[in-house]
C-alpha angles and dihedrals in degrees: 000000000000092000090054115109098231088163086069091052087058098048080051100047088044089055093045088055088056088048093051088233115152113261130160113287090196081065090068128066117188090000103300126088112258121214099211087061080043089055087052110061086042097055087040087056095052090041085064097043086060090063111029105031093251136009130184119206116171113328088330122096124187122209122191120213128186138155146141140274150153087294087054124243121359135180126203123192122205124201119202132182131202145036106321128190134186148212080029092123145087116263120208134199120232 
């Protein structure tokens, strides 16, 4: 989660605000969104992909990937922001 650019959420959430789009007000404190609410829900949402596979909070999903190798087991975990939407692409045949 430390990798995670949480500067540009909050360019996107101020520009959300401009645009009167909907966005979290819990988010906000005095006014002005705060990255450390932002950092909760985020690490909330990851809490619940590990242990359900995937998890969605606000505009964050969490995805949880694991899988095996020569090293033995390993997990992954992905942090998105935004509105997502599936099944919105081309699919292709192989």
């Amino acid at each position: 989660m430390d990798m995670f650019d949480f500067q540009s959420v909050l360019k996107v959430l101020d520009v959300y605000k401009s645009m009167d789009r909907g966005y979290p007000e819990d988010w906000m404190d005095e006014g002005e969104f705060k990255e450390y609410l932002i950092r909760q829900d985020a690490r909330e949402c990851l809490k619940k992909a590990a242990k359900n596979g995937s998890s969605g909070i606000s505009y964050f999903s969490g995805v949880l990937n694991e899988g095996d190798d020569y090293n033995g087991p390993w997990g992954k975990m992905d942090l998105y922001f935004g509105e997502r939407t599936y099944q919105d692409g081309v699919n292709y045949e192989k």
